[in-house]
ROTI-455137 format. One record per atom (N, C-alpha, C): residue number from 1; z, x, y; atom name; residue in one letter. Coordinates in steps of 0.1 Angstrom, whole numbers, m for minus. Atoms other than C-alpha are relative to their C-alpha. Example, Ala and Ser with C-alpha at 12.3 -4.5 7.8 and 13.67 -1.06 7.14 Angstrom:
2
{1, {0, 9, m12}, "N", "A"}
{1, {78, 123, m45}, "CA", "A"}
{1, {0, 9, 12}, "C", "A"}
{2, {0, m9, m11}, "N", "S"}
{2, {71, 137, m11}, "CA", "S"}
{2, {8, m8, 11}, "C", "S"}
# end
This chain:
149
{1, {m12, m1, 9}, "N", "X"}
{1, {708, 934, 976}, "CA", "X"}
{1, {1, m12, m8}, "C", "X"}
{2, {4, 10, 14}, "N", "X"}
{2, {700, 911, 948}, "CA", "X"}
{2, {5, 3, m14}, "C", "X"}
{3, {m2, m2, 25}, "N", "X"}
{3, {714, 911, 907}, "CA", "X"}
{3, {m14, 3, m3}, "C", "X"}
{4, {12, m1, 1}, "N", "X"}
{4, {683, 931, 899}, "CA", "X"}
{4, {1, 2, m17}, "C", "X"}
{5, {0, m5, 14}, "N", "X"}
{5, {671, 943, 862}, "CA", "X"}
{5, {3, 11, 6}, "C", "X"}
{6, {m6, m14, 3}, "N", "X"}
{6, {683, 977, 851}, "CA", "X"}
{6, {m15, 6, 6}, "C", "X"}
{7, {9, m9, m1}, "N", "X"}
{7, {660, 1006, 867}, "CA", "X"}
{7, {m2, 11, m8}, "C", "X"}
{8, {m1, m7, 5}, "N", "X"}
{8, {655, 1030, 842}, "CA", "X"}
{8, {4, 19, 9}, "C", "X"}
{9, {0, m15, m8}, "N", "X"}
{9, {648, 1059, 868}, "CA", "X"}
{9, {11, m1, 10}, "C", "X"}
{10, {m15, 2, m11}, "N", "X"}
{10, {681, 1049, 887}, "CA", "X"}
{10, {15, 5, m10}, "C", "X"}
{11, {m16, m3, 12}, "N", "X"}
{11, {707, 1060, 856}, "CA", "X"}
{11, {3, m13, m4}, "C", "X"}
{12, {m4, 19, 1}, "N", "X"}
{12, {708, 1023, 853}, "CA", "X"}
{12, {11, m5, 4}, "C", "X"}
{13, {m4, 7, m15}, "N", "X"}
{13, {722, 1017, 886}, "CA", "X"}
{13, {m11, m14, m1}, "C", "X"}
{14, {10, 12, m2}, "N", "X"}
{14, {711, 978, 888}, "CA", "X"}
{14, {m6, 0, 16}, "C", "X"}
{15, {6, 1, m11}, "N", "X"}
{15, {687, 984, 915}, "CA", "X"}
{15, {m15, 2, m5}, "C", "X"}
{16, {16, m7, m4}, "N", "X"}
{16, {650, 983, 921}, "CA", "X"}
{16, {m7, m4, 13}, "C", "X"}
{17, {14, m5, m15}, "N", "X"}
{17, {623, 986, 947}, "CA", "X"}
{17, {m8, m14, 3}, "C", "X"}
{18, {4, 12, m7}, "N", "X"}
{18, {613, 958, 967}, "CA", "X"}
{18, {m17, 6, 7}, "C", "X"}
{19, {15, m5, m4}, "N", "X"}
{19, {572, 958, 982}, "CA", "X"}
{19, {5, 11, 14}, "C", "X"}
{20, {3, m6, m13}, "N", "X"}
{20, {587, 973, 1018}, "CA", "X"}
{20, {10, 13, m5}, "C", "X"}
{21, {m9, m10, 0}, "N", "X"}
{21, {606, 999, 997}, "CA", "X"}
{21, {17, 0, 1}, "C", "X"}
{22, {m15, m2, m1}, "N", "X"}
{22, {640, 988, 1004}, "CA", "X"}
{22, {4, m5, m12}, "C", "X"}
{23, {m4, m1, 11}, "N", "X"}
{23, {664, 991, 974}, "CA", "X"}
{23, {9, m17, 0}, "C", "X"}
{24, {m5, 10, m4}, "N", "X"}
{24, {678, 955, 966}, "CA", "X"}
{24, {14, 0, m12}, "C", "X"}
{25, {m11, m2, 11}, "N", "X"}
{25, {717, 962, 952}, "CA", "X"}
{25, {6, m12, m6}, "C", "X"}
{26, {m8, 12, 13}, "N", "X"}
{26, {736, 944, 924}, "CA", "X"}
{26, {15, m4, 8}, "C", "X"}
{27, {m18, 6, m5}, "N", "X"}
{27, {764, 921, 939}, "CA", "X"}
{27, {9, m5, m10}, "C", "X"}
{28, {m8, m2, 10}, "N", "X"}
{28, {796, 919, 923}, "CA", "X"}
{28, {13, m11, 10}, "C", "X"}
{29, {m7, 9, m11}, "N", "X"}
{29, {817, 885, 932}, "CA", "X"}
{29, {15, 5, m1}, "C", "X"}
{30, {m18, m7, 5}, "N", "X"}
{30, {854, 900, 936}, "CA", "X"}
{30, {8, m15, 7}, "C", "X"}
{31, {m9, 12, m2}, "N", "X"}
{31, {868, 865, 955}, "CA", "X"}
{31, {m2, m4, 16}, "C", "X"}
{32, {2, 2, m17}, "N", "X"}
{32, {869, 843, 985}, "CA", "X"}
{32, {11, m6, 2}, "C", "X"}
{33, {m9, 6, m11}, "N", "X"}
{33, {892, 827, 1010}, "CA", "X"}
{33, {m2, m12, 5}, "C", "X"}
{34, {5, 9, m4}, "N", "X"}
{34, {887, 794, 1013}, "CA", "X"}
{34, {2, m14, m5}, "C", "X"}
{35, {m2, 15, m6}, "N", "X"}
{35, {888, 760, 1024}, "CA", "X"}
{35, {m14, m11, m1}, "C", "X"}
{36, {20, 2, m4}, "N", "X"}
{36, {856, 730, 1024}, "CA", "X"}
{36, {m3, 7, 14}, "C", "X"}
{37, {12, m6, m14}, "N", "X"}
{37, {847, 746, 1059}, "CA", "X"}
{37, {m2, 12, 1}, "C", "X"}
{38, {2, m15, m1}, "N", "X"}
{38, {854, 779, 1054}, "CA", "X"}
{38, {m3, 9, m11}, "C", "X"}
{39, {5, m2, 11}, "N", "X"}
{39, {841, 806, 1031}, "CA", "X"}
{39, {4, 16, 0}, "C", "X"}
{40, {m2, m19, m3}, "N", "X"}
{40, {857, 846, 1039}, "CA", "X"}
{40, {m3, 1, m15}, "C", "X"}
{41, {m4, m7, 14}, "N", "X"}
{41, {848, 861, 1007}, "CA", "X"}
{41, {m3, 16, m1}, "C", "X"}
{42, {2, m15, m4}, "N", "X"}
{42, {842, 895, 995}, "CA", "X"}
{42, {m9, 3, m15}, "C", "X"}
{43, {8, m3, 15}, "N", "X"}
{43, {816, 912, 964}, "CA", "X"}
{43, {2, 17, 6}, "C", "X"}
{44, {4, m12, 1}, "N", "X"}
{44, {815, 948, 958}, "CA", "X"}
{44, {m17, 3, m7}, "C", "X"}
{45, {12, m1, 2}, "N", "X"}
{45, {782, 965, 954}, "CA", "X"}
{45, {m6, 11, m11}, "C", "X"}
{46, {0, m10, 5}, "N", "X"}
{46, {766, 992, 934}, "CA", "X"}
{46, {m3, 12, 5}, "C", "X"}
{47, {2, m14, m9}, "N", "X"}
{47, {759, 1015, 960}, "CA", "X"}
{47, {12, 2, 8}, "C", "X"}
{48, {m9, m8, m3}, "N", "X"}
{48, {794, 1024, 966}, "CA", "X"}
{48, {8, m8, 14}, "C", "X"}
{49, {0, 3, m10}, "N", "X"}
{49, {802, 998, 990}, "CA", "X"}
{49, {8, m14, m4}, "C", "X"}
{50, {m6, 12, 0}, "N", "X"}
{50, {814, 963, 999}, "CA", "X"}
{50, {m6, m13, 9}, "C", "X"}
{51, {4, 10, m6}, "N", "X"}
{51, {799, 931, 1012}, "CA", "X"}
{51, {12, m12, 5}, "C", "X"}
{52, {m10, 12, m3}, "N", "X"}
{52, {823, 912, 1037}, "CA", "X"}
{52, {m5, m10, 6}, "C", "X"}
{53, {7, 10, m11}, "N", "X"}
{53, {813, 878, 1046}, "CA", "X"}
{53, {14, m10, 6}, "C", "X"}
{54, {m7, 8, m7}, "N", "X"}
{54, {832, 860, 1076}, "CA", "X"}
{54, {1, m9, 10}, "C", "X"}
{55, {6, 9, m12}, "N", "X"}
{55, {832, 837, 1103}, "CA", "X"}
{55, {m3, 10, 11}, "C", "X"}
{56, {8, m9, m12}, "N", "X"}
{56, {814, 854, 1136}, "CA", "X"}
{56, {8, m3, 9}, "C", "X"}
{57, {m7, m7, m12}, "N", "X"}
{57, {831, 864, 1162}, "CA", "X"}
{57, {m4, m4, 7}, "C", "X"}
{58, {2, 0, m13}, "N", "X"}
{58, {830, 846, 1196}, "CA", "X"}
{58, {5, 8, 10}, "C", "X"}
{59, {m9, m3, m10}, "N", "X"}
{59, {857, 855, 1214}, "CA", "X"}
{59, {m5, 14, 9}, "C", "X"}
{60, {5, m11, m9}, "N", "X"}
{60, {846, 875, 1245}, "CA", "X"}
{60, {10, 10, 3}, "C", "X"}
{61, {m9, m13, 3}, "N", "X"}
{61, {875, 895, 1246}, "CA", "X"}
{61, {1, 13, m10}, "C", "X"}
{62, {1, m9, 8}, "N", "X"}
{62, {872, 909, 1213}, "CA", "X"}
{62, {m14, 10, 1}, "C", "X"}
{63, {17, m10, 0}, "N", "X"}
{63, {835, 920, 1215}, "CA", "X"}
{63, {m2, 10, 13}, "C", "X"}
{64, {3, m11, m13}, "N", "X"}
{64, {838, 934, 1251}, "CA", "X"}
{64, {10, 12, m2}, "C", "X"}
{65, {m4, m8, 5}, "N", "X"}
{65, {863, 956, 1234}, "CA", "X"}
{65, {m10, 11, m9}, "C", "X"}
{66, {6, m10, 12}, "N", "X"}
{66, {839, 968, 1209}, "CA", "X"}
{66, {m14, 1, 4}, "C", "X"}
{67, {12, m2, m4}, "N", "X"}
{67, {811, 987, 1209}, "CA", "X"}
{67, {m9, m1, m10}, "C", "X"}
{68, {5, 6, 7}, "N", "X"}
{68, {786, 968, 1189}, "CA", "X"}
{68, {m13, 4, m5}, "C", "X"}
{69, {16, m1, 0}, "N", "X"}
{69, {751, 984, 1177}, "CA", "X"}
{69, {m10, m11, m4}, "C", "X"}
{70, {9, 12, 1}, "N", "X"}
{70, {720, 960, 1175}, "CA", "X"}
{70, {m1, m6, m13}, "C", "X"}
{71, {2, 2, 10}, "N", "X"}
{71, {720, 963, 1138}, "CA", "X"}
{71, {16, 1, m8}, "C", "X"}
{72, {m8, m4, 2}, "N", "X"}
{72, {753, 962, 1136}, "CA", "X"}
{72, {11, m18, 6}, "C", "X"}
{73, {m10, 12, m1}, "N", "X"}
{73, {783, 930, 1136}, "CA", "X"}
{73, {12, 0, m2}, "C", "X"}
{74, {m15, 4, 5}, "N", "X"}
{74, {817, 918, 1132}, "CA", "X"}
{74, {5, m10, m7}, "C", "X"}
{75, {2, 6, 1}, "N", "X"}
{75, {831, 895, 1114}, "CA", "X"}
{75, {20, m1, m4}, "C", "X"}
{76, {m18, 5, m5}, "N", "X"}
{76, {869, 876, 1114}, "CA", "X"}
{76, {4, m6, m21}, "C", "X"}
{77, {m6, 13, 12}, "N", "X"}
{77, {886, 870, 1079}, "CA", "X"}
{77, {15, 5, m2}, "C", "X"}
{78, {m15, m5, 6}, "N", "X"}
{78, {923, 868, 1065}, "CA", "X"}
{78, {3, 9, m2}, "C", "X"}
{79, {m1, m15, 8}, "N", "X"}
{79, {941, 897, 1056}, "CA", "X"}
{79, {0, 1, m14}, "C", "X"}
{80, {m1, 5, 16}, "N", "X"}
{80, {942, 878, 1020}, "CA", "X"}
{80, {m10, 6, m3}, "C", "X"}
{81, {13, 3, 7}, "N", "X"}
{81, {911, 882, 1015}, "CA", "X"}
{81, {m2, 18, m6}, "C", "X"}
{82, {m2, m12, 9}, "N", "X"}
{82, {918, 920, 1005}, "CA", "X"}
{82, {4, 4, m11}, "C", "X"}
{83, {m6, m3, 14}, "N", "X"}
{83, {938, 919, 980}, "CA", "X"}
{83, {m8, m4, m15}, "C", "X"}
{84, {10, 1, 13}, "N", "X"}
{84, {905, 911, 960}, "CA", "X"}
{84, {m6, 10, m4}, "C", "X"}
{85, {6, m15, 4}, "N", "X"}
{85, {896, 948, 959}, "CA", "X"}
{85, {7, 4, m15}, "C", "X"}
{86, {m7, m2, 12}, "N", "X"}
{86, {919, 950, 928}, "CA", "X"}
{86, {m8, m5, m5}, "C", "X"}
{87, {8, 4, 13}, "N", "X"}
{87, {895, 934, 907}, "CA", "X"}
{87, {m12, 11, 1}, "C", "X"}
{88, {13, m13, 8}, "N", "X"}
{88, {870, 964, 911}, "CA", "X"}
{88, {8, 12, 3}, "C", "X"}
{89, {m13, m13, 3}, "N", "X"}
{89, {903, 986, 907}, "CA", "X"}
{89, {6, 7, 14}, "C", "X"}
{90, {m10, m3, m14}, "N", "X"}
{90, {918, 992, 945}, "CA", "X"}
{90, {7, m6, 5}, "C", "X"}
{91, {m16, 6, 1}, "N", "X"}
{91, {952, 985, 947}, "CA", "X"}
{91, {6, 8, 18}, "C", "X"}
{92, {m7, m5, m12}, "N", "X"}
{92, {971, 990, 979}, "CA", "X"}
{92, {3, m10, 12}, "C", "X"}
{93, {4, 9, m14}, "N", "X"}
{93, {981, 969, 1010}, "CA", "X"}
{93, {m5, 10, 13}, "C", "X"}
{94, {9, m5, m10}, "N", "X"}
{94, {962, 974, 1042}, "CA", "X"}
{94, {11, 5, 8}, "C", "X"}
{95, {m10, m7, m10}, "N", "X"}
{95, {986, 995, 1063}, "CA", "X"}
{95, {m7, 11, 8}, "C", "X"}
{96, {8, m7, m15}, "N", "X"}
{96, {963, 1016, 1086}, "CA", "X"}
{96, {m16, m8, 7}, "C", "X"}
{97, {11, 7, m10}, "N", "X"}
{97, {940, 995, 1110}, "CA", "X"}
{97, {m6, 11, 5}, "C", "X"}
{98, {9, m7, m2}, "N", "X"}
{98, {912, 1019, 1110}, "CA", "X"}
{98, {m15, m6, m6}, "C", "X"}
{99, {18, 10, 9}, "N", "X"}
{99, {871, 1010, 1109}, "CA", "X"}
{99, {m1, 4, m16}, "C", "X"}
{100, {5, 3, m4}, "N", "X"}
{100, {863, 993, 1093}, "CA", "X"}
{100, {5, m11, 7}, "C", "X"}
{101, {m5, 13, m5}, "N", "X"}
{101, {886, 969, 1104}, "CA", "X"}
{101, {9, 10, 14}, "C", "X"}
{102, {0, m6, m8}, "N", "X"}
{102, {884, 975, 1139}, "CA", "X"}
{102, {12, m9, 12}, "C", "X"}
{103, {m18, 5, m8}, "N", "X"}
{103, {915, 949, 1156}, "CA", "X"}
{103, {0, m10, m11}, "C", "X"}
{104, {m12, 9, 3}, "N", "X"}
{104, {941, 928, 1143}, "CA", "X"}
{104, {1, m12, 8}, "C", "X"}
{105, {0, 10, m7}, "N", "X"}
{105, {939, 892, 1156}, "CA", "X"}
{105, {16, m3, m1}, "C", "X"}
{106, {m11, 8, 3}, "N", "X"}
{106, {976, 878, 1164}, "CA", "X"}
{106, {6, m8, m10}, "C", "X"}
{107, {m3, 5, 16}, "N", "X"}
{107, {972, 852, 1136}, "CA", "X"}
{107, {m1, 8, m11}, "C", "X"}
{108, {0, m10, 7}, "N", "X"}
{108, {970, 883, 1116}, "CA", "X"}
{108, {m13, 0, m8}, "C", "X"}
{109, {13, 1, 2}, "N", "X"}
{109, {933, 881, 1107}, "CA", "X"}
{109, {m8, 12, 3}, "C", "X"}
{110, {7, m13, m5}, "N", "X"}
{110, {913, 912, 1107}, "CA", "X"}
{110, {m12, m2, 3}, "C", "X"}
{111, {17, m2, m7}, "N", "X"}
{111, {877, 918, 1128}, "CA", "X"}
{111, {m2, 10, m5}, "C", "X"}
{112, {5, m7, 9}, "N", "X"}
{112, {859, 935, 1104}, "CA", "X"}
{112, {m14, 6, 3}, "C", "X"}
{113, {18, m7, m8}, "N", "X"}
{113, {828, 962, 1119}, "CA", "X"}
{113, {m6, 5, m12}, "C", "X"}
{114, {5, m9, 10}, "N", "X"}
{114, {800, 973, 1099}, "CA", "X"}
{114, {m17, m2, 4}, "C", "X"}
{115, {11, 6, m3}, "N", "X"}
{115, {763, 966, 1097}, "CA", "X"}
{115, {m6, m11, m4}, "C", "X"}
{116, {4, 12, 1}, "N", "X"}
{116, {747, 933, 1097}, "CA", "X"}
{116, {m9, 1, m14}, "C", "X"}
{117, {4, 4, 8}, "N", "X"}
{117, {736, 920, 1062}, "CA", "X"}
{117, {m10, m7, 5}, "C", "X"}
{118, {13, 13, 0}, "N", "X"}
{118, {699, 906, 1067}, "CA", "X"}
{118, {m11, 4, m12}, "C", "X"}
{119, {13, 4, 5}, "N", "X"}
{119, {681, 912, 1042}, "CA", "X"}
{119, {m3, m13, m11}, "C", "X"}
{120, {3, 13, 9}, "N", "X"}
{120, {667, 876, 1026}, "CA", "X"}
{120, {7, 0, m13}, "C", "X"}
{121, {m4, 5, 10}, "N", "X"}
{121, {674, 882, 991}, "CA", "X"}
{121, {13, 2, m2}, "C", "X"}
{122, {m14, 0, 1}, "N", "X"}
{122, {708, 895, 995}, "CA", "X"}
{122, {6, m15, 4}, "C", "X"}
{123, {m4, 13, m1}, "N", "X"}
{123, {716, 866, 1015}, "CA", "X"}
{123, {m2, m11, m3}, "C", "X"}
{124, {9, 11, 5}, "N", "X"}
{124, {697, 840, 996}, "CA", "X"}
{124, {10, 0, m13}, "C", "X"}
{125, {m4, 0, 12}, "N", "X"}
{125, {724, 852, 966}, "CA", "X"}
{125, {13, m5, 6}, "C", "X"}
{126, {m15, 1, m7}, "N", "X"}
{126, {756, 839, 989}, "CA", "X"}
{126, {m9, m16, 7}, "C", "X"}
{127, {m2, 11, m7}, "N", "X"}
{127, {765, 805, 1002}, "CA", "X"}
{127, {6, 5, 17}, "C", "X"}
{128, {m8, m5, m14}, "N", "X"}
{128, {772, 814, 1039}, "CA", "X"}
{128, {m5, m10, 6}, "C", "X"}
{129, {1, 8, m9}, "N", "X"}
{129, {777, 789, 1063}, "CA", "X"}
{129, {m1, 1, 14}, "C", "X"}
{130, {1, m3, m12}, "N", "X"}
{130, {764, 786, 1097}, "CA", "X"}
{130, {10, 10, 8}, "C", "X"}
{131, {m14, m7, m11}, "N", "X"}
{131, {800, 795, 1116}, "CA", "X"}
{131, {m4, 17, m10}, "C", "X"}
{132, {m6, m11, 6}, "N", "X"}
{132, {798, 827, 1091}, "CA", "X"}
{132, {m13, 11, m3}, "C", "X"}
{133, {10, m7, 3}, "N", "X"}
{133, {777, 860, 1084}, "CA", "X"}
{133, {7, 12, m5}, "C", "X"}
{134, {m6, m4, 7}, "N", "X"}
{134, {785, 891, 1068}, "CA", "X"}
{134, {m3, 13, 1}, "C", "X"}
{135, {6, m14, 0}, "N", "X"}
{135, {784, 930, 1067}, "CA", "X"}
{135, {7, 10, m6}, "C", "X"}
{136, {m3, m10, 11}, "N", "X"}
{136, {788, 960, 1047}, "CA", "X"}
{136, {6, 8, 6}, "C", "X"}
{137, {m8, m12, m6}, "N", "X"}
{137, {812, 987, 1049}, "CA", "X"}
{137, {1, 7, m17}, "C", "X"}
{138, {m3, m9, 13}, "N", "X"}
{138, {817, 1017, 1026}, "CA", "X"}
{138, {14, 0, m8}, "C", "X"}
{139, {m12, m4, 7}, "N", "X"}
{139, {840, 1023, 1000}, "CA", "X"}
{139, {12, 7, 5}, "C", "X"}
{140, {m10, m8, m5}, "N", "X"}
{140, {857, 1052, 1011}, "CA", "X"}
{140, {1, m2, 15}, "C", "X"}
{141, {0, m2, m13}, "N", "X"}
{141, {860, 1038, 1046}, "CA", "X"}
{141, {12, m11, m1}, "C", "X"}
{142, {m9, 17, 7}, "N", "X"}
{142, {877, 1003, 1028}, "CA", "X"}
{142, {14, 9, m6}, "C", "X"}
{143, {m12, m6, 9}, "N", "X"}
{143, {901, 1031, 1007}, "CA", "X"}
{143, {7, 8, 9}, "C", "X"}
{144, {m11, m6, m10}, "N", "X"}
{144, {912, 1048, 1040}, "CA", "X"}
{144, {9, m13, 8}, "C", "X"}
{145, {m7, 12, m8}, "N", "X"}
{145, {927, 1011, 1052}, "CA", "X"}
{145, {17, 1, m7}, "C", "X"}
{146, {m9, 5, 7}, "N", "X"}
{146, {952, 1009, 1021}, "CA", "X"}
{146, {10, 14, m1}, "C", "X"}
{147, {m9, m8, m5}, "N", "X"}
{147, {984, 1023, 1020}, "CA", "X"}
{147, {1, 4, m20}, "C", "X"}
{148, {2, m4, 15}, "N", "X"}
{148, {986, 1041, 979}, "CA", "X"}
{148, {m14, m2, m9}, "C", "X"}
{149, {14, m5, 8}, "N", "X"}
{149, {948, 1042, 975}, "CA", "X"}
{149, {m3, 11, m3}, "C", "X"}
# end
């Protein structure tokens, strides 16, 4: 998931073809959350999606709650940090706690489930800091959260 050149044979979806085949999509910076230590931010993608990056999740409580696949993570940011979907036109506050945001921390902080962001050049296009890592969730999964989406 890289800012690639235009593919002609994609409708000129900014994507092309990496040597092992996988498609490397166009990130789109919508805003972050943040402090010098901390970094929640958020980009939308071209494949219909959203890249959340947040701090990782220790807390053994929360994870033995959830059921985690291997290729798959959590990750803890503000609830601020949504209201940056309006810049790629999704307006609404979050009023149903459904995946992908899978609990509500007391500080009011959402645990956010999806699949783990590894491929190199996507993350090679983000500043992410140790404490933090990051994972995709779909669009229409992000537009079932808000309340007048």
């Amino acid at each position: 998931m890289l800012l690639g050149e235009s593919d002609p044979e994609s409708n000129a979806r900014n994507v092309r073809q990496v040597s092992d085949g996988s498609k490397i999509v166009k990130l789109q910076f919508l805003g972050k959350d943040s402090t010098p230590t901390n970094s929640p931010t958020l980009y939308a993608t071209d494949e219909n999606s959203y890249v959340v990056q947040g701090w990782i999740v220790t807390d053994p409580a929360i994870l033995g709650a959830l059921t985690i696949n291997d290729d798959e993570t959590v990750v803890e940011v503000p609830a601020r940090l949504m209201t940056h979907l309006a810049k790629d036109g999704v307006t609404g506050d979050v009023a149903h706690l459904v995946p992908p945001i899978v609990y509500l921390k007391e500080n009011g902080n959402f645990i956010v489930h999806g699949p783990r962001v590894t491929d190199r050049e996507t993350l090679s296009q983000m500043n992410i800091p140790d404490h933090a890592t990051c994972v995709m969730v779909m669009k229409p999964a992000t537009l079932a959260l808000l309340a007048g989406a």
